[in-house]
N, C-alpha and C positions, 0 to 999 in steps of 0.2 A: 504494500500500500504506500511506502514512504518514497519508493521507488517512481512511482506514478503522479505524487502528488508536487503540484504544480505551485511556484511561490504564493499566486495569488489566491492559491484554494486554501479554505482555513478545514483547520484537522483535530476533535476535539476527541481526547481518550477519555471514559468516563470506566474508573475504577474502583468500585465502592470499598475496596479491600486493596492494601496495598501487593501485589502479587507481579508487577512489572518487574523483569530484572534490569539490574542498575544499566548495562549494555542498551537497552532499546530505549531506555529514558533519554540518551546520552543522543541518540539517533534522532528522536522526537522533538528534543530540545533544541535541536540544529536545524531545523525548518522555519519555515516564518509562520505566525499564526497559527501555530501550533500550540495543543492544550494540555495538560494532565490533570484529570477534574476528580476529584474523590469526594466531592459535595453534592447534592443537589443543588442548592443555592447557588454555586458557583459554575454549576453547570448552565444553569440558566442565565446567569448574568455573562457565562462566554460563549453564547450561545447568540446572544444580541449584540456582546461585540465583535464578533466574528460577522455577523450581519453586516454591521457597522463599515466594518475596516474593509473588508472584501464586496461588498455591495458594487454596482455596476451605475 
């Protein structure tokens, strides 16, 4: 997926459980617009700015 994705697509990981290993966080984090969300709340609030920021 990280391979595919494009700077101006946003990419939001939603983990309720920390279970990522440190390796693919490291992958994730070097994207632009790219999320790691282990909240609801915060999912929702990068959810809208992901709207925001990549909007057309």
């Amino acid at each position: 997926m990280l391979a595919l994705k494009k700077h101006t697509d946003a990419l939001i990981v939603y983990t309720p459980t920390v279970w990522l290993d440190e390796e693919i966080k490291k992958e994730i984090n070097k994207k632009q617009n790219s999320f790691i969300v282990n909240l609801r709340g915060k999912l929702l609030n990068d959810v809208l700015v992901s709207m925001i920021t990549t909007g057309q």
